[in-house]
N, C-alpha and C positions, 0 to 999 in steps of 0.2 A: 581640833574637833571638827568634823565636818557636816556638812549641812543637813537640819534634820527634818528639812520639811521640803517639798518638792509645789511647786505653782507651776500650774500650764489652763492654758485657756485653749480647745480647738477650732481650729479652723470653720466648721459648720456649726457653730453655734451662735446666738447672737453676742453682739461684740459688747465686751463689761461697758456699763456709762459711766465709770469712775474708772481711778488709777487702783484697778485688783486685777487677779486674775479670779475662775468662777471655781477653778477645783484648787488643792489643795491637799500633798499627801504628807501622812506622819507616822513612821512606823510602821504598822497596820491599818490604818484609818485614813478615809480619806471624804472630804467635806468637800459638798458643792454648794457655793453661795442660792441666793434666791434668782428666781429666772420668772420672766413676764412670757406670755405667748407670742411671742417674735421670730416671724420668719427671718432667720436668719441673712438671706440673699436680698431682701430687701430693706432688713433694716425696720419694716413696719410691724404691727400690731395683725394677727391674723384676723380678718375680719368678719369671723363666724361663730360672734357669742363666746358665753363660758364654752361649750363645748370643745368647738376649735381651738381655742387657747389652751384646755386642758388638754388635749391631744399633742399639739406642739412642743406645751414645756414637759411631758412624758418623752417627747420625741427628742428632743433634746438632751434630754436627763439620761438615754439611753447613746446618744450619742457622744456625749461629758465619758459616759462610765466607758462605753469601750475604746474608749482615747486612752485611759489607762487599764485596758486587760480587763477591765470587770463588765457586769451588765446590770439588767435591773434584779435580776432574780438577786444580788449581791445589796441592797437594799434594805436597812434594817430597821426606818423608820423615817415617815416623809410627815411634814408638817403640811395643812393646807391655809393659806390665809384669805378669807374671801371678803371682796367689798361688800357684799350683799349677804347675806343666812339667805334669804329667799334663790339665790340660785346653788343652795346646796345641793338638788337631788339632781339637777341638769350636770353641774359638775362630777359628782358620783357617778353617772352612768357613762360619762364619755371616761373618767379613769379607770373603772372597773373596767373596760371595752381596751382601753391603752397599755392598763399593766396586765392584761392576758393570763388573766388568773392567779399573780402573783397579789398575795394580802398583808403586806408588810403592816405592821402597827403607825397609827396613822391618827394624826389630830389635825382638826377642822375648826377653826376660827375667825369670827367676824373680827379683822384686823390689817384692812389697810387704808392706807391713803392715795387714791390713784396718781399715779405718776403721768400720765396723760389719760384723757376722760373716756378711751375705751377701756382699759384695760380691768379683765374680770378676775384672775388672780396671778399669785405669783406662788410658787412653788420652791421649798426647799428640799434636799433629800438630807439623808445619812443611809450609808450602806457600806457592805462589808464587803473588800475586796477578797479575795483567796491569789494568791501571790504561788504559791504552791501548797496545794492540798492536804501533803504529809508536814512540811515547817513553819509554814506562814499564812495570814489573813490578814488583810485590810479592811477595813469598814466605812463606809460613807452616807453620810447622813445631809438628807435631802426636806429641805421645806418648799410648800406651794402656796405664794397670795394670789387672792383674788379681787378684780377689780377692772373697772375701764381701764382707757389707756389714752 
């Protein structure tokens, strides 16, 4: 039987802090672990608010997906986890502005512990790949926390 899940982590995105990779495919489905606003080239916390962080891990999230043929429009539900409820509607406007019109089904939650004391959240996805149009789909499902860092 041969292997039925496929892990890769790209190049431009921040580097996992544990022994994972962040995507993850199966079948048609394909999962990307949770992501902090982290420039990737540096290693650091981007340092411009929820905003900035929500724009990064979009940007990331978009850069995850076409490492495997997909994008965001292929997206079928992202989690948001925030350190704060009070920076709900800052974060809201920089991801409405980041997924560019795209409204996937989407939950918002006061549920993190910051990993270092900038960090405003962290984001998961799930979304759905399309592998081919006419025989096959993937799906990948994306979560966002939020919090210092």
């Amino acid at each position: 039987m041969g292997k039925s899940v496929v892990y890769s982590t790209p190049q431009d995105v921040m580097a996992p802090i544990g022994p994972y990779n962040h995507i993850s495919i199966s079948g048609n489905f394909i999962w990307i672990g949770a992501v902090a606003g982290v420039n990737p080239f540096t290693g650091q916390l981007v340092d411009s608010g929820i905003a900035g962080q929500t724009t990064q891990i979009i940007g990331s999230f978009d850069t995850m997906l076409r490492s495997v043929e997909a994008s965001l429009d292929n997206i079928l539900h992202i989690n948001v986890f925030l350190k704060d409820m009070a920076d709900f509607a800052a974060m809201n406007a920089a991801y409405e502005e980041a997924m560019d019109g795209r409204k996937p089904p989407r939950t918002a939650k006061p549920d993190i512990k910051a990993w270092r004391d900038r960090c405003y959240l962290i984001v998961q996805p799930s979304a759905r790949l399309v592998c081919n149009a006419q025989t096959s789909s993937a799906s990948v499902i994306i979560s966002i926390m939020t919090g210092p860092l």
